[in-house]
C-alpha positions as a printed Julia matrix, in Angstrom:
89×3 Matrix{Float64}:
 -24.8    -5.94  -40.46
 -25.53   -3.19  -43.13
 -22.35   -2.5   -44.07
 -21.7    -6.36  -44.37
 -24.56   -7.14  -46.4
 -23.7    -3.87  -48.66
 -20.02   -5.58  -48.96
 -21.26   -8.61  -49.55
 -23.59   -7.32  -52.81
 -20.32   -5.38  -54.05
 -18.55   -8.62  -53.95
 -21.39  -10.06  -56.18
 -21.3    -7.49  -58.4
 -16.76   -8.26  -58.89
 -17.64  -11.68  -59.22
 -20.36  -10.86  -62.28
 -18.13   -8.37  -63.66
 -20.62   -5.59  -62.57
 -23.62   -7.86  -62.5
 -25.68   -7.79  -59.2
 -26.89  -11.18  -58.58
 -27.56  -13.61  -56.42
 -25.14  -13.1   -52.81
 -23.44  -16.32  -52.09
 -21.94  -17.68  -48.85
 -18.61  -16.81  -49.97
 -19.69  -13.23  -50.42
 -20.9   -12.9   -47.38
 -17.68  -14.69  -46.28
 -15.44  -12.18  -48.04
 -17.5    -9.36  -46.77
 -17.74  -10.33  -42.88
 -13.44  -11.04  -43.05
 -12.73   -7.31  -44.2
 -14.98   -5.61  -41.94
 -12.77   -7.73  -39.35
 -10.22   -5.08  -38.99
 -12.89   -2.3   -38.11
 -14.38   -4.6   -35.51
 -11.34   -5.37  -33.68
 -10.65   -0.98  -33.25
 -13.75   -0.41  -32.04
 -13.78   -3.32  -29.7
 -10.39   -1.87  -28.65
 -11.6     1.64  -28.01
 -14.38    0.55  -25.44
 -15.42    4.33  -25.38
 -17.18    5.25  -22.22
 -16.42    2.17  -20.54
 -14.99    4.17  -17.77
 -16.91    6.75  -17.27
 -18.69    7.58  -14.15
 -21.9     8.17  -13.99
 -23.68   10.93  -11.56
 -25.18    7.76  -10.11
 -22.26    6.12   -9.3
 -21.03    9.16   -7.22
 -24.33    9.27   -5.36
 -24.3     5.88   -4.56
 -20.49    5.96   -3.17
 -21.35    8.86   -1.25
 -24.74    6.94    0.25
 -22.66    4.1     0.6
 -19.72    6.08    2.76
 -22.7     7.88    5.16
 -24.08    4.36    5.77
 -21.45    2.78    6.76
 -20.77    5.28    9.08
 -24.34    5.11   10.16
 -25.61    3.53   13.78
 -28.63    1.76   14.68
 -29.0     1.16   18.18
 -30.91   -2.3    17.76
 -28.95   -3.07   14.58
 -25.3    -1.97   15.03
 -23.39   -1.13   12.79
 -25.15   -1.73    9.12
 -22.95   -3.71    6.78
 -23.03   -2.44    2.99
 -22.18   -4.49    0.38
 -19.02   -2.72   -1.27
 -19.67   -0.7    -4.32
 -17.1    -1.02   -7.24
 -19.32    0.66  -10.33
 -16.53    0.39  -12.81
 -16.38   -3.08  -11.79
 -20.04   -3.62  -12.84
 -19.46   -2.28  -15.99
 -18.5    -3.79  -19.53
C-alpha cells in the first residue's frame, strides 16, 4: 500500500510537470497497474508454504503411536488423518 500510494504521488508530480498535487483516481490507477507485475512474483514464490514445522512432525509422530494404540473398552482409537501441508496456504 506504501509503495502504491508513493507511485501514485510520483504520478502526480509527471502529470504537474514536477508539481505535487492533489492524487487522482487515475493516479492511483496507474500506480496499483505497475506494481501488478511485482504482485504476481511474489504470489508465485509462496515462500515457506511448504515448510514443515517441528509441530507438524510431532503431531505425525503422535498421530502414528495412536493409531497403533489399544484401549480395552474403546478398541482401536480412530484419528482423524493429518495432512499439515494440506492445511496450509
Amino acid at each position: 500500500m506504501v509503495e502504491a500510494a508513493q507511485r501514485a504521488q510520483r504520478y502526480t508530480m509527471s502529470r504537474n510537470e514536477g508539481v505535487p498535487g492533489v492524487i487522482e483516481t487515475e493516479d492511483l490507477c496507474h500506480a496499483a497497474d505497475s506494481l501488478r507485475p511485482q504482485l504476481e512474483l511474489m504470489d508465485g514464490a509462496k515462500e515457506g508454504s511448504n515448510v514443515i514445522t517441528m509441530d507438524d512432525i510431532v503431531r505425525k509422530e503422535l498421530d502414528g503411536a495412536l493409531r497403533r494404540s489399544i484401549v480395552p473398552e474403546l478398541g482401536h482409537l480412530v484419528v482423524d488423518e493429518y495432512n499439515p501441508l494440506g492445511t496450509k496456504k
